[in-house]
VEXZA-612437 format. One line per 10 residues: their letters; for each residue x, y, z of C-alpha. Coordinates in Angstrom, 3 decimals. Layout:
N
A	X/Y/Z ~ ...
This chain:
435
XXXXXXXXXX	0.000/0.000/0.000 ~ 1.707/3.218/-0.988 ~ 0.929/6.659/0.713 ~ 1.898/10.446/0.433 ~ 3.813/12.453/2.554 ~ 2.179/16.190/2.527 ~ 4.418/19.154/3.052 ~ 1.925/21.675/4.071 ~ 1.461/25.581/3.511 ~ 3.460/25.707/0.307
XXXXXXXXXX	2.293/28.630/-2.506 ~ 1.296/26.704/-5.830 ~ 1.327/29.059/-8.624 ~ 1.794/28.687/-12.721 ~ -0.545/26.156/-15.326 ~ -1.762/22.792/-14.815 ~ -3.752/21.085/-17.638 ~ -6.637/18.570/-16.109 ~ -6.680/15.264/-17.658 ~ -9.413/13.815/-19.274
XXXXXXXXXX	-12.430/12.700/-18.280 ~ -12.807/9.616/-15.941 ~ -15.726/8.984/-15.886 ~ -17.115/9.437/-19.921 ~ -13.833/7.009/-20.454 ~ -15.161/4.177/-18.432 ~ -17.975/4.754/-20.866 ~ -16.453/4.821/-24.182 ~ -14.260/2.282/-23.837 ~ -17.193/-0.530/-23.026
XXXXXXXXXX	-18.582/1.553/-26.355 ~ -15.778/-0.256/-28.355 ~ -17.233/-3.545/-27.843 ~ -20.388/-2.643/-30.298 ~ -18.104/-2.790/-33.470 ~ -16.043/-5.394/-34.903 ~ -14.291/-1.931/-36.568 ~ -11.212/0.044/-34.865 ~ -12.094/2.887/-32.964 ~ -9.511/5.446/-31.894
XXXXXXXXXX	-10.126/7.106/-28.504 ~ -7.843/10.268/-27.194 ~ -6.557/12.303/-24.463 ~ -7.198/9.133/-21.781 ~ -6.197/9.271/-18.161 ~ -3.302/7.080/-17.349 ~ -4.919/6.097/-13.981 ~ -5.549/3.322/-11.869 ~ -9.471/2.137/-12.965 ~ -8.766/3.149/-16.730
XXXXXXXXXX	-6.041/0.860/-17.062 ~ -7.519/-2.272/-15.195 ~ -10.500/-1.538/-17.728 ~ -8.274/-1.655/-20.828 ~ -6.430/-4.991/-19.573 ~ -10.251/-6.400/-19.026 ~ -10.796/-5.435/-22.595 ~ -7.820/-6.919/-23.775 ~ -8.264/-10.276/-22.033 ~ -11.765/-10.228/-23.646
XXXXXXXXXX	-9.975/-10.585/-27.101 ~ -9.910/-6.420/-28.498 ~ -7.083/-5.800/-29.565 ~ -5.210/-3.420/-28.174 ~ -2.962/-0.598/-29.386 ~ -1.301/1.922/-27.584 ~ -0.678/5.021/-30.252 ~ 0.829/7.824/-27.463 ~ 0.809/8.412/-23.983 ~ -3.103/9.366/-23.862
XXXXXXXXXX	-4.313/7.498/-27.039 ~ -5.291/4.073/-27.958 ~ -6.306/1.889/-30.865 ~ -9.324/-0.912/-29.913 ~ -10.437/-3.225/-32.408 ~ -12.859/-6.038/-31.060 ~ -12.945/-8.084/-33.943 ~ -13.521/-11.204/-32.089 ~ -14.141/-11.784/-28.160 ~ -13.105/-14.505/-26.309
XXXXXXXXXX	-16.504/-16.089/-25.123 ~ -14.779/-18.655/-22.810 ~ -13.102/-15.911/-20.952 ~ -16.087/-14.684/-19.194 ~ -15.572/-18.458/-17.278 ~ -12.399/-18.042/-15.709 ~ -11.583/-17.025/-12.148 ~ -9.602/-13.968/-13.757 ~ -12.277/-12.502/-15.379 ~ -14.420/-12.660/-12.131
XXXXXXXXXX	-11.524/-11.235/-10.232 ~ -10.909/-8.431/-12.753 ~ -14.229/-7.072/-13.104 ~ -15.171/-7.602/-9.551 ~ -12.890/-5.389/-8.735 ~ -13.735/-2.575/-10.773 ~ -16.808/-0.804/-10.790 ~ -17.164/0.490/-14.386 ~ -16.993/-2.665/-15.712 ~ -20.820/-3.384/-15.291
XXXXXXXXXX	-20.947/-1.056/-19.029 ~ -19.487/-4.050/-20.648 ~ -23.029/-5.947/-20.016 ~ -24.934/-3.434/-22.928 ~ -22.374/-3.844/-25.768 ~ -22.136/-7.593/-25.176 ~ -25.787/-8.530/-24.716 ~ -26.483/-6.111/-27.713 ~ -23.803/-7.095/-30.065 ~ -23.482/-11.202/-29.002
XXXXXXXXXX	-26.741/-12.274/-27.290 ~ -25.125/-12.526/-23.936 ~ -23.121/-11.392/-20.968 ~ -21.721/-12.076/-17.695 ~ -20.692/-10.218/-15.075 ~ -20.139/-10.220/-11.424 ~ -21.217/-8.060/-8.630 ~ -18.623/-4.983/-9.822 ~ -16.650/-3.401/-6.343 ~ -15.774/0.557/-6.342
XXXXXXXXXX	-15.702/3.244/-3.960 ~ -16.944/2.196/-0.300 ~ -19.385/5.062/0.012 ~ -22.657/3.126/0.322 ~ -25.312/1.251/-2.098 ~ -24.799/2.026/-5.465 ~ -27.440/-0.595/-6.891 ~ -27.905/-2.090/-10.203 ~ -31.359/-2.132/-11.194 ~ -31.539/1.043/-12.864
XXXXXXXXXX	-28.713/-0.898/-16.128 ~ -30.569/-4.338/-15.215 ~ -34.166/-3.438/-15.729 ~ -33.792/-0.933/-18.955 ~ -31.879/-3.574/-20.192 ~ -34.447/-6.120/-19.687 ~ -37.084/-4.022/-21.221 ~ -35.719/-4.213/-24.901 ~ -35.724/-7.923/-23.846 ~ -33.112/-9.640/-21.904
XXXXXXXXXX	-32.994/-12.101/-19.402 ~ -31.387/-12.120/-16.155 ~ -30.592/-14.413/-13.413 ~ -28.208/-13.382/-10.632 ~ -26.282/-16.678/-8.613 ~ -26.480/-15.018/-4.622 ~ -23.566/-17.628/-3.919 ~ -21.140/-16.831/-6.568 ~ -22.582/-12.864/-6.563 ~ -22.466/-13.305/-10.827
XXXXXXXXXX	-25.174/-11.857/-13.258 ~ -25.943/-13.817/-16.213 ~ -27.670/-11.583/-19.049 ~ -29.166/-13.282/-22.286 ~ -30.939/-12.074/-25.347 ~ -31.963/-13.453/-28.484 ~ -32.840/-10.347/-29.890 ~ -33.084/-6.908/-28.028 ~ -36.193/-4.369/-29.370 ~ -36.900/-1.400/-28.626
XXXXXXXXXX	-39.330/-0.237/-25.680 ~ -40.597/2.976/-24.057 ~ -38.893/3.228/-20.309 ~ -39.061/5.769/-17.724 ~ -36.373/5.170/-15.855 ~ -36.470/5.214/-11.374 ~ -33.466/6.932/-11.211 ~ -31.125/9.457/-14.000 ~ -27.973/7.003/-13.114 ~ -25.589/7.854/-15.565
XXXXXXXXXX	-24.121/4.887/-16.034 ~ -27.386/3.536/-15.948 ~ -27.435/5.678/-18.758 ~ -25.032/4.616/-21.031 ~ -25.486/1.145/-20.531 ~ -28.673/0.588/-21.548 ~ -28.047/3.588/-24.383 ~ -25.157/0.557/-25.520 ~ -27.646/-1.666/-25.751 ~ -30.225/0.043/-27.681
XXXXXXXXXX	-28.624/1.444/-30.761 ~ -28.079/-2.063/-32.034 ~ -31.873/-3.206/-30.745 ~ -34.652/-3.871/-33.540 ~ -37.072/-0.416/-33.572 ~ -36.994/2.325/-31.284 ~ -36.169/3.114/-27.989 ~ -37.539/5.707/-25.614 ~ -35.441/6.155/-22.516 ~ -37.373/9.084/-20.486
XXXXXXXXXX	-35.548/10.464/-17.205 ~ -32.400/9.565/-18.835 ~ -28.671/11.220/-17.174 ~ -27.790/13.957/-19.260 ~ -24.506/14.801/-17.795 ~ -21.630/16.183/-20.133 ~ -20.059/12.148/-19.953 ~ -23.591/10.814/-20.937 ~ -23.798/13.342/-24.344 ~ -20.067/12.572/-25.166
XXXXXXXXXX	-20.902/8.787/-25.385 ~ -23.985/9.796/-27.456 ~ -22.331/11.681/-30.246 ~ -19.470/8.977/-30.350 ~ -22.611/6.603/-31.163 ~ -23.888/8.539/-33.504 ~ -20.156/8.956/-35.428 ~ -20.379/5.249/-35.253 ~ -23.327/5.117/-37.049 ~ -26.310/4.965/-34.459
XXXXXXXXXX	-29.244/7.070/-34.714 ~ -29.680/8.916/-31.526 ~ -31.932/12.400/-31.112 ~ -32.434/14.195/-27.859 ~ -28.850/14.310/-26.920 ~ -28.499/16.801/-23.588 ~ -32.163/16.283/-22.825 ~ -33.839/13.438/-20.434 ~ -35.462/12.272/-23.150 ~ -33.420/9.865/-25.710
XXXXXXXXXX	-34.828/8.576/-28.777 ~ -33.117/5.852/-30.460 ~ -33.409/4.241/-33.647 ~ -32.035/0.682/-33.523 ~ -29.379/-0.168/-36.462 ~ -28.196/-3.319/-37.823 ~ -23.982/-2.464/-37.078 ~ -21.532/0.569/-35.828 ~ -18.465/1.385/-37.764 ~ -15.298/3.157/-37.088
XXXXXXXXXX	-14.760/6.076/-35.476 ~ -12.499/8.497/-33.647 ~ -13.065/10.656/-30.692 ~ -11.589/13.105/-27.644 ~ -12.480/12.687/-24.331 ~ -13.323/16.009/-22.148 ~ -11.279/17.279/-19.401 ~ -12.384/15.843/-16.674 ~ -14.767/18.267/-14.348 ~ -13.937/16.680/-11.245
XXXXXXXXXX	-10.439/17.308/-11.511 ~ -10.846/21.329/-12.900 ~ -13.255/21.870/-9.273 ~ -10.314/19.841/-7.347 ~ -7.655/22.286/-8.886 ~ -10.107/25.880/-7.802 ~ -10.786/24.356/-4.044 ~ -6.886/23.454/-3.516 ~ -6.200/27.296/-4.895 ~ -8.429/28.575/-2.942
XXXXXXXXXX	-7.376/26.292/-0.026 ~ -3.649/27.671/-0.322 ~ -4.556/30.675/-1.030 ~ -2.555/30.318/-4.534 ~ -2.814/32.335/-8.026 ~ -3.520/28.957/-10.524 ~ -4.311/29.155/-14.077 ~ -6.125/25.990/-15.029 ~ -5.540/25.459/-19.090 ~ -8.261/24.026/-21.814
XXXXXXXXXX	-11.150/23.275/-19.231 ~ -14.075/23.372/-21.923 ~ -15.554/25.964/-20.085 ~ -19.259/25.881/-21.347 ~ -19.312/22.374/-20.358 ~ -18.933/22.577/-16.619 ~ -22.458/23.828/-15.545 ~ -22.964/25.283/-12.674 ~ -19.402/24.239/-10.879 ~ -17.961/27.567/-11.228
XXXXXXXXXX	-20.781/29.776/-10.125 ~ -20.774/26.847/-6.920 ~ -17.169/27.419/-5.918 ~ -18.390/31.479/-6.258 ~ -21.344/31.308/-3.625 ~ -18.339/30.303/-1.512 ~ -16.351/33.314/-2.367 ~ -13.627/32.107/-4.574 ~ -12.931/34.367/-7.498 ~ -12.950/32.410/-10.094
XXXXXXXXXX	-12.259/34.006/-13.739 ~ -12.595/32.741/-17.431 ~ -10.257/33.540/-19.727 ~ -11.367/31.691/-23.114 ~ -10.853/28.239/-22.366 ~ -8.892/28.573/-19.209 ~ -10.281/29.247/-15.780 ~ -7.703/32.048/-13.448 ~ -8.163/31.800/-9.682 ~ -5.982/34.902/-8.145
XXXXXXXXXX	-4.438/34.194/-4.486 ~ -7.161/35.174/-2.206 ~ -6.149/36.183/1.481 ~ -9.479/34.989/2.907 ~ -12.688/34.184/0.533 ~ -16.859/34.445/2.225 ~ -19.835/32.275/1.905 ~ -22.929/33.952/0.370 ~ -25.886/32.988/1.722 ~ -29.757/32.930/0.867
XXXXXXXXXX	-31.802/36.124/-0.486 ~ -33.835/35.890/2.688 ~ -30.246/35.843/4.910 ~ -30.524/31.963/5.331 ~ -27.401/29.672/5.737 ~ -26.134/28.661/2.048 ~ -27.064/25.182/1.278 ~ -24.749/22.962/-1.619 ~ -26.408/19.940/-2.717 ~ -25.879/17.453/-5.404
XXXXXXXXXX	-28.640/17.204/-8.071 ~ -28.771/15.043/-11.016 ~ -27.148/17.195/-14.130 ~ -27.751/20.145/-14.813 ~ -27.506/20.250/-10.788 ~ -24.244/19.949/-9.093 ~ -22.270/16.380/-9.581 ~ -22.086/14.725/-6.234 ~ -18.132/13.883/-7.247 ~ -16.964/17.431/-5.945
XXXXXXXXXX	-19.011/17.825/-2.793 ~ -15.945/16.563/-0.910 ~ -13.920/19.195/-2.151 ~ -16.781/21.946/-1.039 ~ -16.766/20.260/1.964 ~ -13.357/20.383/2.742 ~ -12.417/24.642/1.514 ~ -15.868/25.899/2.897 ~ -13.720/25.186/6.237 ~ -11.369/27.659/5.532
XXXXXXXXXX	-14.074/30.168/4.645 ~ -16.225/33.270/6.054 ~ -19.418/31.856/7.367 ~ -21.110/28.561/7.500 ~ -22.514/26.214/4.954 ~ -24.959/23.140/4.637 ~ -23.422/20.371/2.442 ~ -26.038/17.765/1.385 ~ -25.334/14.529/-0.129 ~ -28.110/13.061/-1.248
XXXXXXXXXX	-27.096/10.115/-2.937 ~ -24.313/8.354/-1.348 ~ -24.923/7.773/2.365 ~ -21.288/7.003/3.222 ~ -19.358/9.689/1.448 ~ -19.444/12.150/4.360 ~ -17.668/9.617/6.757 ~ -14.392/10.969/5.989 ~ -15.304/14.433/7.866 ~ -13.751/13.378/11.270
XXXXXXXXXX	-10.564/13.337/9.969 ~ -11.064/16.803/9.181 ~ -12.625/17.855/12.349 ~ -9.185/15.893/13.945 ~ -7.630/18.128/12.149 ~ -9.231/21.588/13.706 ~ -11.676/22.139/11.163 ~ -15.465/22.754/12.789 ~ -17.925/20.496/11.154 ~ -20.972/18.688/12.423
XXXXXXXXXX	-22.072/15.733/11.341 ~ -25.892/16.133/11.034 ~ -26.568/12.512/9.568 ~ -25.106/10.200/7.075 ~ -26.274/12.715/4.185 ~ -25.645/16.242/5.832 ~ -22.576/18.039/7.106 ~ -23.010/21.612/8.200 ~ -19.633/23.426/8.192 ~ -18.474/26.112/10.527
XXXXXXXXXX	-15.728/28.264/8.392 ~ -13.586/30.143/10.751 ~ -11.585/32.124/7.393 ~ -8.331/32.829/8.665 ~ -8.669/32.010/11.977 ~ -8.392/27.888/10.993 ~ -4.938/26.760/11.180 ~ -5.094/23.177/10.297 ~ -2.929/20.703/11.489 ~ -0.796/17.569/10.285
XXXXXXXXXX	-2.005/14.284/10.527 ~ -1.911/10.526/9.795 ~ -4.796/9.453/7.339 ~ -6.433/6.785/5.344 ~ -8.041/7.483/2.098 ~ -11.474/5.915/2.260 ~ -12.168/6.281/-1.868 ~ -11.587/8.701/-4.531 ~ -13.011/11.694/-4.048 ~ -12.709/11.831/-0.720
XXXXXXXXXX	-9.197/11.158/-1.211 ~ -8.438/14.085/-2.542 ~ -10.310/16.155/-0.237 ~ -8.077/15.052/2.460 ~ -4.885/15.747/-0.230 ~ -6.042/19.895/-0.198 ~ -6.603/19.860/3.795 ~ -2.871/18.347/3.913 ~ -1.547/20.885/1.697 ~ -3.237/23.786/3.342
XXXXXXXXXX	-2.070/22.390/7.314 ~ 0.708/23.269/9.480 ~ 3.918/20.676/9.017 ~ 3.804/17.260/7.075 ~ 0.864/15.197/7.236 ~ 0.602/11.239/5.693 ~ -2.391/9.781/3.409 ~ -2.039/5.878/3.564 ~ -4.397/4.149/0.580 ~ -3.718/6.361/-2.038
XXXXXXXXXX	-4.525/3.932/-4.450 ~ -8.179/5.418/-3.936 ~ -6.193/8.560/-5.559 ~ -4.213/6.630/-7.982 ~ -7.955/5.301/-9.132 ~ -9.330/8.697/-10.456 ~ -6.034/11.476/-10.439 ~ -3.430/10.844/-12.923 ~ 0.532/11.104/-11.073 ~ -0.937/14.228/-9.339
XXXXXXXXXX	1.783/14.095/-6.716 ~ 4.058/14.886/-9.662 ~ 2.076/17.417/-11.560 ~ 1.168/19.486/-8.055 ~ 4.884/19.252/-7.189 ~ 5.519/20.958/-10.476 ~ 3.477/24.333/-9.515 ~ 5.246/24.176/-5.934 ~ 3.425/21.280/-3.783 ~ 5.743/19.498/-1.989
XXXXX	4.238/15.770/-2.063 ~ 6.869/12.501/-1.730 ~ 5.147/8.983/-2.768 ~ 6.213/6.166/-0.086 ~ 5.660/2.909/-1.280
């Protein structure tokens, strides 16, 4: 288990370019599996979950080509079958979450899939039905083995169906979008995600050949066709990593210029980290937070305490309420942070509070946060890195603290941030990597 060791108080300043997206990658790279035709996908993350994904792929039978440090060459001409049998392919996808996407290609393209129970972030039930029973309206079959935790999905032929989903899970999303563009008619999928990751996957469809309308909506239409082609596509910059780089500015009160962020694509993040008093400033494509001595929550018309809360897209993505959580300590005023989705995400807050920030913990969903400005003087400590996001919550409260602090577990960091101890140390961090 490898950690970090956390110099804190140092002044980051310069350009840092965010990587691309994590989460529309786990996506498009299950999307590969729907054509027998190469597909080219750039500007991938060279992290932890993205690469366990592309060895799964490979060990399925696509074949595999690495073309430059964030692009690759997939071709799944033929897929091993047999594979899905073996204890390493139950291992392998087990262990990664985003590996549950592979069950719409597969079902749609060869009749049938298999998959066990996928693992992920500890932060509370994150349940399947949403994929399982879109998936079984255009027609599939499943039976789930409680012993060996495995899903067995089987189709002669999918066709399209009206569904209203219970939930806008965006990978709920995409993998029953997967299996529709190849189903017989059309397909209706009403409260669908709409997130940024969710439209990306859509228009790489469509290059491919599908017939998708509604894209950015919750309403998809989709007109089933016989086979995808080729195509080539560019991942985003990943969101979550372009809030993670304004909260640890703010945090160390540093002047960062973060470089090709597809601005008109982040929704409301920016004017979120603003109702916390962070200056944050476009210029074109970039994003310029100035070193800020001391930065004050907003709150409410009616003088109310400021509430953040996640919200299905166009609301604010529950990935980056970790990082609110963590800078509104270091703010003017107090703040309500609301996680509605994930009941274990907040859990990480006492190591916070351990280390002098003021923050109750209302219940497993709510956290209201007492910012003392510059009055909070965090200290060092010894931590544990419970999952991604939190993770790197805990990274920005160690850089911002008094003396050297110690993350154990960061391959919960490793999972989602590409070598950030070595691109923060370039703008002035001061981070060592213990294995």
């Amino acid at each position: 288990m490898s950690s970090f060791r956390i110099t804190g108080k140092q002044k980051l300043s310069g350009e840092i370019v965010p990587q691309g997206a994590k989460n529309e990658a786990l996506q498009v790279l299950c999307a590969v599996l729907l054509t027998p035709e190469e597909v080219i996908i750039n500007n991938i993350p060279d992290i932890l979950d993205i690469r366990n994904l592309i060895s799964l792929l490979a060990d399925m039978g696509v074949a595999v080509k690495r073309l430059s440090a964030d692009s690759y060459s997939f071709k799944a001409e033929t897929i091993d079958q047999e594979y899905f049998h073996t204890r390493e392919f139950y291992t392998k996808s087990a262990s990664l979450r985003g590996s549950v996407m592979i069950v719409g290609p597969l079902v749609a393209r060869f009749g049938k899939a298999m998959i066990p129970k996928p693992g992920g972030d500890k932060i509370g039930r994150r349940r399947l039905d949403t994929h399982f029973l879109g998936i079984q309206k255009l027609g599939a079959r499943f039976t789930y083995d409680p012993v060996e935790k495995l899903y067995n999905i089987e189709a002669e032929k999918l066709r399209g169906s009206y569904m209203l989903l219970d939930e806008a899970s965006v990978t709920g999303t995409a993998n029953i979008v997967m299996a529709a563009v190849l189903a017989e008619g059309i397909t209706q999928i009403y409260n669908a995600a709409c997130e940024p990751y969710v439209q990306q996957l859509c228009k790489m469809l469509n290059r491919m050949g599908a017939r998708i309308s509604g894209i950015g909506s919750n309403l998809l239409t989709i007109k089933g066709v016989q086979s995808l082609r080729a195509c080539n596509h560019s991942l985003l910059p990943d969101m979550i990593e372009v809030g993670s780089f304004i909260g640890l500015a703010a945090m160390t009160g540093s002047e960062l210029t973060i470089k090709n962020v597809q601005y008109d694509e982040l929704g409301i993040i920016p004017d979120s980290f603003r109702k916390l008093g962070i200056v944050v400033e476009r210029r074109g494509d970039d994003i310029y937070v100035p070193a800020q001595e001391e930065y004050e929550i907003e709150s409410f018309i009616d003088g109310s305490i400021m509430t953040l809360a996640d919200a299905p897209w166009p609301g604010l993505t529950p990935d980056l309420l970790s990082v609110f959580l963590v800078i509104a300590a270091k703010a003017r005023g107090s703040v309500l942070i609301h996680q509605k989705m994930f009941e274990s995400r907040l859990f990480f807050v006492d190591k916070l509070i351990d280390m002098g920030a003021q923050i109750i913990l209302c219940d497993p969903h709510r956290a209201t946060v007492i910012g003392q400005g510059n009055r909070l003087m965090l200290r060092a400590s010894t931590m544990t890195s419970p999952d991604i996001r939190a993770g790197i919550a805990l990274l920005i409260a160690a850089m911002s603290a008094e003396g050297v602090s110690v993350i154990h577990n960061i391959d919960q960091i490793d999972r989602g941030y590409e070598a950030i101890d070595e691109r923060l140390n370039r703008i002035g961090a001061k981070i060592e990597r213990i294995d």
